[in-house]
N, C-alpha and C positions, 0 to 999 in steps of 0.2 A: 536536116530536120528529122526528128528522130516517130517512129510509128504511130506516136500516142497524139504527134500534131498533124500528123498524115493519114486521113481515115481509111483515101485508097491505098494506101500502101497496106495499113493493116487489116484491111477489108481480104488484101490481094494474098499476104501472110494466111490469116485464116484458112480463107479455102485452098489451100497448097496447102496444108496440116492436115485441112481435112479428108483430100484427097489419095494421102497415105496412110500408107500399115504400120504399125509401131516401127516396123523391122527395119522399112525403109528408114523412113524419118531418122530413126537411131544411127544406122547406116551413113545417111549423109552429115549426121551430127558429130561423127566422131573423121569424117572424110574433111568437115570445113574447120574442127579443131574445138567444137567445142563440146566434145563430151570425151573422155579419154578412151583411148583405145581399147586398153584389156580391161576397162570398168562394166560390169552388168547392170542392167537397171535397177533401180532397189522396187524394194517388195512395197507392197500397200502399208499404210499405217493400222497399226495390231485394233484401235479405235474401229479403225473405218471397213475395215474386213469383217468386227463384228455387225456393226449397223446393215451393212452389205447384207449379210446373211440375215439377218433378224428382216427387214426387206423383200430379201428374196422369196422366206419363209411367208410372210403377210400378202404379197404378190401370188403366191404359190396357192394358199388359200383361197384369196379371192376368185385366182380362176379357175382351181375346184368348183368353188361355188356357184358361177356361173356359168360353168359345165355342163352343171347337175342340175342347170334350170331353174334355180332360183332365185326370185322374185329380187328385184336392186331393193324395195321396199323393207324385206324381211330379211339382206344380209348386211343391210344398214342397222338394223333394229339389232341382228347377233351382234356388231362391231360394237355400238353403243352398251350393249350390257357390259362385253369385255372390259371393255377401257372404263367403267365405271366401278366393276369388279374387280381392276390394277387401280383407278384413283383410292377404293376402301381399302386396298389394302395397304398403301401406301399411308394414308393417315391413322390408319391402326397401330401401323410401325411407328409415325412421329408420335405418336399418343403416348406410347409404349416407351419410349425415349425421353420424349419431356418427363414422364414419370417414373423413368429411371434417375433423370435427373437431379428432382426436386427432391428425391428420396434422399440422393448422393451430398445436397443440400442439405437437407435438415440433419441429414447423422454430421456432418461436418458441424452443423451450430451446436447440437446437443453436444458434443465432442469439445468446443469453445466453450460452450457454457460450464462444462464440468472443469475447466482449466483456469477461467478467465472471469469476470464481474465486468460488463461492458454495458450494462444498464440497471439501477438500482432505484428507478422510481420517477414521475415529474419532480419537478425541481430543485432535485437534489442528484442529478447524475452528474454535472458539469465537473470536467479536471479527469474522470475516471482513468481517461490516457496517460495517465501523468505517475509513473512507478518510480521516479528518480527522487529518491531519499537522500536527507542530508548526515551521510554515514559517519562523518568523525562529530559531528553536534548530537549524535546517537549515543554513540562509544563516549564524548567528552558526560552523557547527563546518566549515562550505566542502563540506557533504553535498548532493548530488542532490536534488531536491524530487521524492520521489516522494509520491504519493498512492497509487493502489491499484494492484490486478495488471499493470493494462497499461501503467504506466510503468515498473515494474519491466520487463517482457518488450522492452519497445523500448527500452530503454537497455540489456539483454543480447542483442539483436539476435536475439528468437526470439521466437514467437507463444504466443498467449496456451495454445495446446492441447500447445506444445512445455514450455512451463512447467510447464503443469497436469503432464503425464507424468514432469517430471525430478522434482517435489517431492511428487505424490502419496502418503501414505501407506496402506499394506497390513500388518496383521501375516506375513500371508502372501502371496509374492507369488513370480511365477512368474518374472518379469526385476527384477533388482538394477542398480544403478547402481553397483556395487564392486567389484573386484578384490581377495581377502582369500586374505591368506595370513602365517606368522609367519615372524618371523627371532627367531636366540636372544640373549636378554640376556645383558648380562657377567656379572652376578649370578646366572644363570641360569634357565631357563624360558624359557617362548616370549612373544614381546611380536607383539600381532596387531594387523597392518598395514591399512588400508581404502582402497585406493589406487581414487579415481575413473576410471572409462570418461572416455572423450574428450569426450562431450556436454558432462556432470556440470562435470568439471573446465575446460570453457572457460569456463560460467557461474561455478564460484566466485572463476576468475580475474580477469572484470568486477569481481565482488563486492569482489573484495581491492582492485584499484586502484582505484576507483570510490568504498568507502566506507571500509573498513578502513584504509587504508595513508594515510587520510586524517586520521585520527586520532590522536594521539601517546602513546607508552602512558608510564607513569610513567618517572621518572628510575633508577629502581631496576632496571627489567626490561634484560636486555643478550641474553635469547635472541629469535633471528629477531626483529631490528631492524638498520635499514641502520643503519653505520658503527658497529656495537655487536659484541659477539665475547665469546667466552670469555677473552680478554685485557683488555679492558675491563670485564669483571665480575667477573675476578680482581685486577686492579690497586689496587683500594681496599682492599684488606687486608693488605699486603704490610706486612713487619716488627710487626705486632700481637702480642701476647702472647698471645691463646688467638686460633682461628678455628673457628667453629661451622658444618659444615652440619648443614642438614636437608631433606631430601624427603618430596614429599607423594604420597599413595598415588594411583593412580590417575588423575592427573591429568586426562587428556581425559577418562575416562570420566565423572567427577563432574561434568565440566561438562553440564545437562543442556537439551531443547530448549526449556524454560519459561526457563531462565535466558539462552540465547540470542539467545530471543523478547524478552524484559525486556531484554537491551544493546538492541538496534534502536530499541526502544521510548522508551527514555531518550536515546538520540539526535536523536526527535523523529518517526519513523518512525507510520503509525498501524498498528494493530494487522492490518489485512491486510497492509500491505509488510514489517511486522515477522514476519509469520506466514511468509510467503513467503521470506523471506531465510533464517531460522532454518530453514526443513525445505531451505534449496537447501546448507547448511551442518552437517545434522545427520544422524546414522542409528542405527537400533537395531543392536545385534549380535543377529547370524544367524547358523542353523547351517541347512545342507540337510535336506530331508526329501521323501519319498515317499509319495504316496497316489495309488492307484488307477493308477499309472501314470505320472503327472506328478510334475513335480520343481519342489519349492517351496522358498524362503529363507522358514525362521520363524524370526520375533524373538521374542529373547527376554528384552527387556525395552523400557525406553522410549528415546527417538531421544536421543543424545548425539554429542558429539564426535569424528567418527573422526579416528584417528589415522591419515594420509595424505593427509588434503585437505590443499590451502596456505593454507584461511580458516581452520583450528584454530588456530594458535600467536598470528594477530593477535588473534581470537576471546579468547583465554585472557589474553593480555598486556592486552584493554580490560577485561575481567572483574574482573582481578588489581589493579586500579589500586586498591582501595579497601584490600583486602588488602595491597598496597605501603605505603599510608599510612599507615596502621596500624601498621605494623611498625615502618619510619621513626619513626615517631614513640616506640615504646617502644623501638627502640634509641638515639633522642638522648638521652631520658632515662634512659640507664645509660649512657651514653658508647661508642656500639656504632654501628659501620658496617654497613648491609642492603644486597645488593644478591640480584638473584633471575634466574638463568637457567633460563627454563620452571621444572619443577618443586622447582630444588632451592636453596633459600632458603641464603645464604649470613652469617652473622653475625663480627665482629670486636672485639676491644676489648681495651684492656691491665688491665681489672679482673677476673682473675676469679673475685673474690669476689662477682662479681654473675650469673654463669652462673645460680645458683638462679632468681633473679628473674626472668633474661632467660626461660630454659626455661618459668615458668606463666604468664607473662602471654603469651609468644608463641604458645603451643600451645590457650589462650582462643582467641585470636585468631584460628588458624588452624580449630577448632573452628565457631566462631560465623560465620564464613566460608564454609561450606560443604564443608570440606576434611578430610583425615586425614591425619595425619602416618605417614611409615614408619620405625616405629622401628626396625626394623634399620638401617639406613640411616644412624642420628643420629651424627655423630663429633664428640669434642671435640681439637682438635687444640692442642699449647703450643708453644710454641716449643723447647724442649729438641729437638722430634719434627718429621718432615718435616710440612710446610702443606702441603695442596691445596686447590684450589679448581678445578670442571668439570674435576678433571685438568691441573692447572697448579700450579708451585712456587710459594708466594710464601713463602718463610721472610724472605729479604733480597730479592731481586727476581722477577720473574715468569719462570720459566724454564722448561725439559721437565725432564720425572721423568728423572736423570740413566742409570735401567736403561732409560726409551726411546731414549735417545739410542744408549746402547752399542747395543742392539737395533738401528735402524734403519742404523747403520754396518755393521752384521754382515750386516742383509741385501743392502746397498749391493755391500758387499766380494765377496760372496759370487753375488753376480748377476753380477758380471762377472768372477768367477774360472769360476764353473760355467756361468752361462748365465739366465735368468730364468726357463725352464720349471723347472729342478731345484728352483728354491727356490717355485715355486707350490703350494705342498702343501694349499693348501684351492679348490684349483681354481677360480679365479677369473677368469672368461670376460676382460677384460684389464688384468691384472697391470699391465702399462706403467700404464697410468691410476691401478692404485691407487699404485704408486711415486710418482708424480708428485703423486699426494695427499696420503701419508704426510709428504715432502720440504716439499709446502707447507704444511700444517700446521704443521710442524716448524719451522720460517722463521718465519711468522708470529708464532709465541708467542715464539721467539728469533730476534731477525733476526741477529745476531752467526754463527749457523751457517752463514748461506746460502754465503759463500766456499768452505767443506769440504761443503756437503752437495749444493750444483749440482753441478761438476764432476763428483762422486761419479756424481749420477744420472748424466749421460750415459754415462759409462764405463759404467754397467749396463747401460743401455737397450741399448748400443753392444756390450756383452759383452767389455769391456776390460777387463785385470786394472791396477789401479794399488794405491799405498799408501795409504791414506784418512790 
């Protein structure tokens, strides 16, 4: 039965230990085998020799203190300041520490943020983690190999915090990146313009040459493409027997920033440079508002395509490709010519017994696409009746609405009988320049004019009266 079940046995153990001097005890321990002979005792532990001491030192105190006759009352009351005067300083230290710490923190985030884009706004940060580019569908389309934010920002020649601020999103936010304001449509109403500040617009200008202008948009689009025109988007229809437009509602608005994110994305892009791209090319519509004093731009819905950046129209034209093909494809099979500038889809054909057909399947299509047609808009034109197309004749050739032409002689005439201020009736900061616009336009879509319509300008410009 071993000690720990035998009380008097270990009762009896005890006081026999207790009744010796180290020296013994040791003595007999190394006599019955079990301490080794030449082994010395070991020393205290280095812990408990200091406590000993720190102890001794507090003991040693004490009975100083009650040496010297003082009160238990008042060397309670010294002990409690002490220990209260080691608890301050103790939390002074933790104080001191945590706020070493949190310092040690924030230079670490500031340090991340200068490297990294790990939050770009409510609901539009999702994917940020995602820097895995599809590098040979990059290389196969002649696009940039970017991976994450900071190739993006060094190939737009700005840092990563100049980024962060140009694409940050805010519903409400106190500095905007746009200049908004309307001009009126022919149709009527106001059409609202989002024309970028100078930061904004050099980055989407990278954008456009760098990846956009990269890419080729279908055969069918002729708006905003090089050597493409309203003349060449009117040209494929000329002498047909019916010519159909149609416009779609809204155009850049519909285009929204998940669908923008998604073009980047399918180009190979990973979901942060596609995140990144899409908010340096998109914005909600804002209206001003007031609180408290300050003046905020709140949106008022989700970030889409403004209409005044120069990444919208290639933006729409890559978008529209699928939308092009489509259409293509169900006007071959009714014997119909598509071609599409921006918004306003153009249709031709000499059957039009198949008008019914072409109108449901095309307006599926434009449906299922993401789009709305404007049906005020929709004209079916025959041949009996003037053809337009963007504002061009093509009955027999592509030619000006012959009342512009009268018109623009009249104003020709009339600038250099009268002078070019008389005829500025809509006050147009310089006239010279819109003439000179009007004239080239006019040329363009007819070059046969240019003989009668040069000359003309300069006598204007010049305020010379001649005979047109």
């Amino acid at each position: 039965m071993s000690d720990e079940k035998d009380p008097q046995k270990a009762a009896l153990v005890k006081a026999v230990l207790a009744s010796l001097d180290d020296a013994t005890a040791l003595s007999r321990m190394k006599t019955l085998g079990f301490w080794p002979v030449h082994e010395p005792v070991p020393g205290d532990p280095p812990g408990e020799i200091v406590e000993r001491a720190e102890l001794d030192a507090e003991l040693a105190t004490l009975v100083k203190i009650a040496s010297d006759g003082e009160k238990p009352e008042k060397a309670l009351q010294r002990e409690r300041i002490r220990r209260w005067k080691e608890s301050r300083e103790r939390r002074k230290a933790k104080k001191a520490e945590r706020i070493a710490e949190a310092k040690q923190r924030a230079d670490a985030w500031r340090a991340q943020r200068a490297e990294r884009l790990v939050y770009a706004g409510l609901g539009v940060s999702a994917g940020l983690h995602d820097v895995e580019s599809d590098v040979a569908t990059l290389e196969a389309c002649g696009l940039p190999i970017w991976r994450d934010a900071r190739d993006v920002a060094s190939a737009l020649g700005i840092s990563i915090a100049k980024l962060r601020w140009l694409t940050f999103h805010r519903r409400g936010a106190t500095l905007v990146h746009y200049h908004r304001y309307g001009i009126p449509k022919k149709t009527g109403g106001i059409r609202a313009i989002s024309a970028p500040k100078p930061a904004l617009a050099e980055a989407q200008q990278n954008v456009q040459s760098l990846v956009l202008q990269r890419i080729a948009p279908s055969d069918e689009a002729h708006g905003f493409v090089r050597e493409r025109s309203v003349v060449s988007n009117a040209r494929p229809h000329v002498g047909r027997a019916v010519v159909v437009n149609l416009d779609l509602r809204d155009f850049f608005p519909t285009i929204s920033f998940r669908r923008v994110k998604g073009l980047f994305a399918k180009l190979g892009y990973s979901e942060q440079v596609a995140t990144v791209l899409a908010l340096l090319c998109t914005e909600p519509p804002r209206v001003p508002a007031e609180l408290d004093g300050q003046r905020y731009h709140v949106a008022l819905g989700a970030r889409v395509l403004p209409q005044g950046a120069c990444t919208s129209p290639a933006i729409t034209n890559l978008i529209c490709r699928r939308l092009d093909a489509r259409l293509r494809g169900i006007a071959r099979a009714l014997g119909f010519t598509y071609t599409r500038y921006a918004d306003d889809l153009t249709f031709s054909g000499d059957d039009p017994t198949k008008l019914a057909s072409l109108f449901g399947m095309v307006r599926k299509v434009i449906a299922s696409e993401g789009f709305a047609e404007h049906e005020g808009k929709t004209r079916v034109m025959r041949r009996g009746a003037r053809q337009e197309v963007t504002g061009v004749v093509v009955n027999r050739a592509v030619r000006l609405p012959r009342d512009e032409k009268r018109a623009l002689r009249a104003l020709l005439y009339n600038c250099a009988r009268f002078g070019m201020e008389s005829q500025n009736r809509d006050g147009r900061p310089s006239f010279a320049s819109y003439l000179r616009g009007r004239v080239a336009w006019a040329v363009m879509v007819e070059p046969a004019l240019g003989p009668r319509l040069f000359p003309a300008l300069e006598r204007a410009l010049e305020g010379r009266r001649s005979d047109l």
